[in-house]
C-alpha positions in Angstrom: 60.6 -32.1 6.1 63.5 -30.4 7.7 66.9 -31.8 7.2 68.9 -32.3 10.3 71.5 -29.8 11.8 75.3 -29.1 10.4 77.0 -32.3 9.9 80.4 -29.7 10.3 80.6 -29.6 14.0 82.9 -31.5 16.3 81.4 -34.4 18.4 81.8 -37.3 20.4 83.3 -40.2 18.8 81.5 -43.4 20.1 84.2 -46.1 21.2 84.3 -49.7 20.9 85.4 -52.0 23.7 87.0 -55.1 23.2 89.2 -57.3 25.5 88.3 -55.0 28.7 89.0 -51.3 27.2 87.8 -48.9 24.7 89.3 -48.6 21.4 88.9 -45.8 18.9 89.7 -47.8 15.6 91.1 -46.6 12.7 88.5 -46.8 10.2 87.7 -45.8 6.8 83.5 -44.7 7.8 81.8 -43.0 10.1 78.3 -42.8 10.7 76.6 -40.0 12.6 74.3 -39.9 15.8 71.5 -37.5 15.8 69.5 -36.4 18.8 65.6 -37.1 17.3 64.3 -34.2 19.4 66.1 -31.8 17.7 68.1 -33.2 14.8 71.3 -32.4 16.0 74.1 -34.6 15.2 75.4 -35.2 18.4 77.8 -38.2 18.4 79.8 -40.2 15.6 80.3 -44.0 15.1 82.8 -46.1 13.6 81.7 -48.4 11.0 83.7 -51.8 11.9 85.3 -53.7 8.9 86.5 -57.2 9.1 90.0 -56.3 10.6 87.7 -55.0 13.9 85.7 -58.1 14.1 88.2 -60.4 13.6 90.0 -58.4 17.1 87.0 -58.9 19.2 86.6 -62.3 18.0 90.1 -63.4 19.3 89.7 -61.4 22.4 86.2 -63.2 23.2 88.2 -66.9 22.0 91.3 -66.2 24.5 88.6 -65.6 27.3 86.6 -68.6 26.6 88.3 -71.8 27.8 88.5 -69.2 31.3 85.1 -67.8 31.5 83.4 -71.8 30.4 85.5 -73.0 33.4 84.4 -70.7 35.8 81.2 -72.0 38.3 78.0 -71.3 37.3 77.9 -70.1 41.0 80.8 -67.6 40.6 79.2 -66.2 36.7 75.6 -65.3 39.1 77.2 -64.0 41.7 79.1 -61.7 38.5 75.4 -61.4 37.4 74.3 -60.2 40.8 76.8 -57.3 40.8 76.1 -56.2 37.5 72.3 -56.3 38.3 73.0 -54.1 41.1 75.3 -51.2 38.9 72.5 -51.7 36.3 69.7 -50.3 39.0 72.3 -47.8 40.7 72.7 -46.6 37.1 69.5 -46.8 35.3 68.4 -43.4 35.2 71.8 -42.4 33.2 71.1 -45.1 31.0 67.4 -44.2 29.9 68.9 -40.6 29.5 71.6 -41.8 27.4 68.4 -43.7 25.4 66.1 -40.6 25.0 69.1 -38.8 24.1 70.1 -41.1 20.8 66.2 -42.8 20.0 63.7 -40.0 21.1 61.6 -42.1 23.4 60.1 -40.5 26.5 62.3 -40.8 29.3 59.9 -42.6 31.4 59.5 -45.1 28.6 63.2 -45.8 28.6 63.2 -46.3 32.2 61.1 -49.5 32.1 62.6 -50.6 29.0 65.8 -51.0 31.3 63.8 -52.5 33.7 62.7 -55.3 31.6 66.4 -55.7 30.2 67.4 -55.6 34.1 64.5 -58.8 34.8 66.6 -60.9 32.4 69.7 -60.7 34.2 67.8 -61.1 37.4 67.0 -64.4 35.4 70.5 -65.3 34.4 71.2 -64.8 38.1 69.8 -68.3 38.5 72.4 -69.9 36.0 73.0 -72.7 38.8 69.9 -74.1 38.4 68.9 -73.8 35.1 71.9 -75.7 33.9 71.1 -78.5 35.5 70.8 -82.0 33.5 69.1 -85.0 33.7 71.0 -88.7 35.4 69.3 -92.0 34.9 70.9 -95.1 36.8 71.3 -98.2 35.2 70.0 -97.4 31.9 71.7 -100.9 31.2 73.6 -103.8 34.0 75.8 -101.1 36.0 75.6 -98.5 33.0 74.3 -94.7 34.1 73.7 -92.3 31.6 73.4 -88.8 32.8 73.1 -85.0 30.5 75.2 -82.1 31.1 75.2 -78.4 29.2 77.8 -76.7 27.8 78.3 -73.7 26.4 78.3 -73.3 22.6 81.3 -70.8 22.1 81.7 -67.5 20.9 78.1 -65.8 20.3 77.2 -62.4 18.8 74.1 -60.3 19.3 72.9 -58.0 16.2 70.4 -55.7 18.5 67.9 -53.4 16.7 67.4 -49.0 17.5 63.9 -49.3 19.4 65.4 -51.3 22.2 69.3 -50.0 22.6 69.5 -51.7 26.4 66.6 -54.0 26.9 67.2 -56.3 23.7 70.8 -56.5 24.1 70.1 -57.4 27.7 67.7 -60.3 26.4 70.9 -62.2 25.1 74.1 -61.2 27.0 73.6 -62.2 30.6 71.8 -65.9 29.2 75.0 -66.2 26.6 77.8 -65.1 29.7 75.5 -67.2 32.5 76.4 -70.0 30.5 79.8 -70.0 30.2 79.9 -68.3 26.2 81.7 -65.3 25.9 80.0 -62.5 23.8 80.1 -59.8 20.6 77.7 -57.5 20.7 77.1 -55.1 17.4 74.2 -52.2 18.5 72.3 -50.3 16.0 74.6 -47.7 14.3 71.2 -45.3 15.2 71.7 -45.1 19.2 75.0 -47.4 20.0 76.3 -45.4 23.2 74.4 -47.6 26.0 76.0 -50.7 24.9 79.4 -49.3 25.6 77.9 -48.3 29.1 77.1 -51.7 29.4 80.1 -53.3 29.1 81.9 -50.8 32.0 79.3 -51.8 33.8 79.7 -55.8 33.3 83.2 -54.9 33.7 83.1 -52.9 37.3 80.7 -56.3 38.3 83.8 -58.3 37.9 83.4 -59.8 34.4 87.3 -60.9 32.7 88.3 -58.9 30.2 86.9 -60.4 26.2 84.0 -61.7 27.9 82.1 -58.8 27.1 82.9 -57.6 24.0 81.1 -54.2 21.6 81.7 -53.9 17.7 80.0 -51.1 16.2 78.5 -50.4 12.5 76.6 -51.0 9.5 75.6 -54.2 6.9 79.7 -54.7 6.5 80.3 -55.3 10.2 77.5 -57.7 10.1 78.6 -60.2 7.2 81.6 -60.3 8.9 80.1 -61.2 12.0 78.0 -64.1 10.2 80.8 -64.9 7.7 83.6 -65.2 11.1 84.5 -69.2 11.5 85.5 -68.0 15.3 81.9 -67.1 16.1 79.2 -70.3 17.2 75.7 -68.4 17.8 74.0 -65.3 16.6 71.2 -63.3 17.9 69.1 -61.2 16.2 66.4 -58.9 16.5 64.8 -56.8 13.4 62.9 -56.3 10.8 62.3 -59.6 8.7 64.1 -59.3 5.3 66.8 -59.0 7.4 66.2 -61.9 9.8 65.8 -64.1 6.9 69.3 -62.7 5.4 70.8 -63.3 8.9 69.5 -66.5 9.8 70.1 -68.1 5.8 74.0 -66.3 6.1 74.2 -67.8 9.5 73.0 -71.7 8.7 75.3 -70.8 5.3 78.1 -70.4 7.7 77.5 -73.6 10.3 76.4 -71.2 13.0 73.4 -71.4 15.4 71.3 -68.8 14.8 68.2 -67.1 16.8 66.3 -64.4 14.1 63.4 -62.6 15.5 61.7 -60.5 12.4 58.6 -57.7 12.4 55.7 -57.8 12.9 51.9 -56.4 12.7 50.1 -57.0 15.8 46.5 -56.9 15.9 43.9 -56.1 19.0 40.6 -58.2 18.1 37.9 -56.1 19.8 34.9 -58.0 20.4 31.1 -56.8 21.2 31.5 -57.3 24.9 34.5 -55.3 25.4 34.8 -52.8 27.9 35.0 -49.4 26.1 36.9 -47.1 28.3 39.4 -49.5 29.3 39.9 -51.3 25.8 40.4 -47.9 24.0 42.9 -46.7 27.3 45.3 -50.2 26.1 44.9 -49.5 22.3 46.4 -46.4 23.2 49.4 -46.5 24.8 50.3 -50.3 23.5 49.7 -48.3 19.4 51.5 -44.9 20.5 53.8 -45.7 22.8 57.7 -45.5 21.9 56.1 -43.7 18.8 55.3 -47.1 17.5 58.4 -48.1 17.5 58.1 -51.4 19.1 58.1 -55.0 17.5 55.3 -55.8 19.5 53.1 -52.5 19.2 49.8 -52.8 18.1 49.3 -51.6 14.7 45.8 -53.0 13.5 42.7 -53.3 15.5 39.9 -55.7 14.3 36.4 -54.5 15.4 33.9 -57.4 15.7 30.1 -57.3 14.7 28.8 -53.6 16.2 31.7 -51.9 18.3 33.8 -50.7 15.5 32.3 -46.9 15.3 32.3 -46.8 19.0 36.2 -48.2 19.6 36.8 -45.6 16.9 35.6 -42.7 18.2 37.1 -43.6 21.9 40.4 -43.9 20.0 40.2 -41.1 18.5 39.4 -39.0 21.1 42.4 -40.2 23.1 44.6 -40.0 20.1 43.9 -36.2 19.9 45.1 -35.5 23.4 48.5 -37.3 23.0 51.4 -34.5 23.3 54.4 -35.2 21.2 57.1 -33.4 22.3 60.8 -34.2 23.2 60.8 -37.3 25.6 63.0 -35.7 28.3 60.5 -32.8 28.8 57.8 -33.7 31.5 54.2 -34.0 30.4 54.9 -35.6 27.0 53.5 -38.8 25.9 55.1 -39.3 22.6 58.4 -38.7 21.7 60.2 -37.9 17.9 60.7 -40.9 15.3 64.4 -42.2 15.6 65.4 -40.8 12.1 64.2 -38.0 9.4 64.7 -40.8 7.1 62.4 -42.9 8.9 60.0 -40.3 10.0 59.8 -39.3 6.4 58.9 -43.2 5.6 56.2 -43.5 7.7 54.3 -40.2 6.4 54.4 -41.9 3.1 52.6 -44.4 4.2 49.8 -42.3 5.9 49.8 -40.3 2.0 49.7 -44.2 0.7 46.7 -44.7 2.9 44.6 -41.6 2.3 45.3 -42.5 -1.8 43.9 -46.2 -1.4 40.6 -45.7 0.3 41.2 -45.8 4.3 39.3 -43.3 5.7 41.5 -41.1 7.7 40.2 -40.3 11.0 43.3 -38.6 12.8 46.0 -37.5 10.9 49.6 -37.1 12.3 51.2 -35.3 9.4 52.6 -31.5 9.6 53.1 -31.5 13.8 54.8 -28.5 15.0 57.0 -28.3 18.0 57.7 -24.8 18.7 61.5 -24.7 19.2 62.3 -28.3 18.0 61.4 -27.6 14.7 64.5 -29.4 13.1 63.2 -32.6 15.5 62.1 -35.8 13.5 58.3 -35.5 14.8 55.0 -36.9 13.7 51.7 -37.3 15.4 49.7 -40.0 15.7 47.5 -41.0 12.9 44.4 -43.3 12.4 42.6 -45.0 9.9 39.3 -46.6 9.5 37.9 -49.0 7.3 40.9 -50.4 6.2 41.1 -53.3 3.9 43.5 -56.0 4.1 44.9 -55.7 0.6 45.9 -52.1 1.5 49.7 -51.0 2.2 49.0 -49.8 5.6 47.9 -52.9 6.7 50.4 -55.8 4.5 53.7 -53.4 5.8 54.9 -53.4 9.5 55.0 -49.0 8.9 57.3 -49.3 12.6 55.6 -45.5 13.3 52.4 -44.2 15.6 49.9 -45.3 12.5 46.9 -47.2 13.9 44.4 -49.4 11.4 40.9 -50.1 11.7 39.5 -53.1 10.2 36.0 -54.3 10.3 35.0 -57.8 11.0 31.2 -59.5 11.2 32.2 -62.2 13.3 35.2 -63.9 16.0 36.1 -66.6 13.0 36.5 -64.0 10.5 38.7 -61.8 12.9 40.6 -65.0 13.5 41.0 -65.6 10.0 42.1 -62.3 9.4 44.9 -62.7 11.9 45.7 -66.1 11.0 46.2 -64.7 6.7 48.5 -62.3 7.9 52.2 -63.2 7.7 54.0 -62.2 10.5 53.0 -63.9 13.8 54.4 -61.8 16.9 51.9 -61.1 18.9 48.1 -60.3 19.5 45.3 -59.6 22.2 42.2 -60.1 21.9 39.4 -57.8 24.2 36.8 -59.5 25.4 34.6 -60.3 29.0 33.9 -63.8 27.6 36.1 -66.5 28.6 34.7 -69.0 26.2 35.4 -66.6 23.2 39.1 -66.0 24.9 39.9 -69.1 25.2 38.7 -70.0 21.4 40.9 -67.0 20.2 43.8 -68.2 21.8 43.6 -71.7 20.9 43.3 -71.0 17.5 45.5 -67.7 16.0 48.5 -68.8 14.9 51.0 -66.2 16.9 53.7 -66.7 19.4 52.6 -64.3 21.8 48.3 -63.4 22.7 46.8 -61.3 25.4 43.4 -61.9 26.5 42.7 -58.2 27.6 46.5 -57.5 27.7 47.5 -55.2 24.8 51.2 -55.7 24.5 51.7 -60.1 25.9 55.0 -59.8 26.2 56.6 -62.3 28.5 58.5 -61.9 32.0 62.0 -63.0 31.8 61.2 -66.6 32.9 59.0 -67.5 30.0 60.3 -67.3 26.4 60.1 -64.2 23.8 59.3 -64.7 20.3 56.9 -64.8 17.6 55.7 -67.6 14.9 55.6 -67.6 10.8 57.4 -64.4 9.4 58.1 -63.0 12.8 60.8 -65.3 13.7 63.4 -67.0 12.1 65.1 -70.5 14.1 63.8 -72.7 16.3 64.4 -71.2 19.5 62.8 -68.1 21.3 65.4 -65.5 23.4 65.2 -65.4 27.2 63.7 -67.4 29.8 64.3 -71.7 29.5 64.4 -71.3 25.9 67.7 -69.1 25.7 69.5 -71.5 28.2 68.6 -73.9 25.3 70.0 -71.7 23.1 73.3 -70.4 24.6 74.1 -74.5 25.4 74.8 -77.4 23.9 73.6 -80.8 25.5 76.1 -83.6 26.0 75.0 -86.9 26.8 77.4 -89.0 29.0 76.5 -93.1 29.5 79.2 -94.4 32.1 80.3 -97.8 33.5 82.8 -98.3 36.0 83.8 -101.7 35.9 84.5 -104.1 38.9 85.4 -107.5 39.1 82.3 -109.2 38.6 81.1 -107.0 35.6 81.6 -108.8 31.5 83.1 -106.9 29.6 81.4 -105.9 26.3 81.4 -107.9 23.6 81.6 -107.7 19.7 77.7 -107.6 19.5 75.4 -104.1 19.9 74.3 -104.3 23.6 70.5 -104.3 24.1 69.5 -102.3 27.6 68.5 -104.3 30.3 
């Protein structure tokens, strides 16, 4: 594999913003920022230590007691602006994505979009914080809920989704009245600093919005920081078990969404043509470099040579290319390190037995040779003890596996650890119904490759795949970014006892 370009050459250094402004800190490391389509270093990023944290923390803690003040009416009309500068600037933003993760540029456009449909959400703050009033819950007593927000919260966002997974958590946390810390991936970390301008020119205060940048050190000292209430996450899941044990270690709230492998059960009654056409894009797509890409398809009873062969023949006619060049359907993996990973695992496969149908290995991009490229790849007949089915591979490697029946497919999806999400393809709505009833995952598509919520229902998966108790956007991340306080009231008047020394009993 080719190593990327000269290291030696002068670049952009990435800045971070806190309180308001961008900061170039004076640190000891630097990582570099590589362009996937052709391995060119094209940007470098400070690596924050504790001393940059602990800044942003008290920048986000002096805005606080402001910003948890303010109306809920005057944060979504904030919201409303910064929706607005989002659309009027989401075509730089999806460049500014294909340019540091490799994904198609088309691709990045609607990964905006569906970051954009979460604010749209938050825009609706005044309403979804409303509580709950009983009257005279005892003689003249009312008791009556109200949320508030939880304090300072940080989001730890992953490479695959630089805009749309940061914008699953900061407009809920600001909505509410939190302030915010936000620490990108290290791999593309430029669109969160265009983020915050942007929340800034919509008329957010200064240390509202605030963007750390770096590695594993810059995280401890985000979970390890007494100033900070709430964490986000979204990743792989050893380390959404490290961040959500570190995070309960330090008394904080904590929201962990791990990895996945997401499988398409493919029964006899499928339609063909348009059941291949979803397995496609929602295994491909983004390179599969999406938490909720399918990576395992589980043929039922007879179909499986036929779902195969449709799948391969679409797989063959994918181009991979550089994902702002028109006509491309897959971009470069985000990494060498990573692309290099994921061949391994097609070698892995070939050496335990799948049979491999399409293989992705040695692509060739005339003039992007140094590019981080690799094809798509499938396998058939692959068994469930193999590596290329236990390990979320996070690359375009599809598995086949083969199933007699609807209970053993269930069962097969059920064993698996990690819970995200599944689909199931099917024209019965009995056998639909039974599948979804039964697998044990957060998220299931009847006929829908890729289930994953609009911003007024909840995101998140079950067993391995999540780490907490509560899912990010929609009701469940007002739950999250408030606490409830639970107010009983009496006003006296003349003609009202006073208490006495005994427990009152309602009524």
């Amino acid at each position: 594999m080719n190593k990327p370009a000269d290291a030696r050459v002068s670049v952009e250094k990435i800045p971070l913003w806190i309180d308001g402004k961008h900061l170039t800190p004076n640190v000891a490391r630097w990582g570099e920022v590589t362009n996937p389509a052709t391995g060119a270093i094209i940007r470098r990023v400070p690596f924050c230590a504790a001393g940059e944290i602990d800044a942003a923390v008290r920048a986000a803690q002096n805005a606080l007691p402001g910003w948890a003040a303010t109306s809920p009416l005057r944060r979504s009309r904030v919201m409303q602006k910064f929706m607005e500068l989002m659309q009027r600037n989401q075509q730089a933003l999806a460049r500014l994505v294909t340019e540091e993760n490799g994904k198609t540029l088309t691709d990045a456009v609607g990964s905006v979009q569906r970051g954009l449909e979460v604010a749209e959400f938050a825009c609706g703050i005044p309403q979804l914080l409303k509580g709950e009033y009983s009257e005279n819950v005892g003689p003249a007593v009312d008791s009556f809920s109200i949320r508030q927000p939880v304090g300072v919260c940080a989001g730890i966002t992953p490479f695959n989704f630089p805009v749309m997974v940061p914008m699953w958590m900061a407009p809920m946390a600001i909505a509410c009245g939190n302030t915010f810390i936000l620490k990108p991936s290290e791999k593309d970390p430029s669109p969160s600093v265009m983020i915050a301008e942007l929340l800034k020119e919509a008329g957010l205060p200064d240390g509202v919005f605030n963007v750390v940048q770096g590695d594993k050190e810059s995280v401890d000292a985000i979970l390890s920081h007494p100033g900070i209430s709430a964490v986000s996450f979204v990743g792989s899941t050893p380390i959404a078990k490290y961040i959500y044990e570190q995070s309960a270690r330090h008394g904080k709230r904590v929201q962990a969404l791990g990895g996945a492998k997401n499988h398409a059960v493919v029964l006899p009654d499928a339609e063909l043509d348009f059941t291949a056409d979803a397995i496609i894009g929602a295994a491909y797509g983004a390179a599969g470099e999406r938490c909720m890409a399918i990576s395992a398809v589980v043929a039922v009873g007879g179909i499986g040579d036929a779902i195969v062969g449709k799948i391969k023949e679409r797989a063959q006619k994918i181009m991979v290319g550089p994902g702002d060049k028109e006509g491309i359907d897959m971009g470069p993996l985000v990494t060498a390190a990573h692309r290099d990973k994921v061949a391994s695992y097609i070698d892995a496969g070939v050496k335990e037995g799948a049979r491999l149908v399409v293989d992705g290995r040695n692509v060739n991009i005339p003039g992007y040779e140094r590019g981080f490229y690799l094809g798509t790849t499938l396998f058939d007949r692959v068994k469930p003890e193999m590596s290329i089915y236990r390990d979320e591979i996070f690359g375009p490697v599809l598995s086949v596996l083969r199933a007699d029946t609807v209970d053993e497919a269930i069962k097969v999806v059920n064993a698996n650890p990690y819970g995200n999400g599944t689909a199931v393809f099917t024209n019965s709505g009995g056998a639909a119904r039974r599948f979804y009833e039964e697998v044990n995952v957060g998220m299931v598509g009847v006929n829908v490759p890729i289930p994953v919520p609009m911003a007024f229902f909840s995101f998140g998966g079950w067993k391995s795949s999540l780490f907490g108790d509560l899912h990010v956007h929609g009701a469940e991340g007002v739950r999250f970014y408030t606490r409830t306080k639970q107010v009983t009231a009496r006003w006296p008047r003349q003609d009202t006892p006073a208490p006495g020394f005994n427990i009152p009993t309602l009524g």
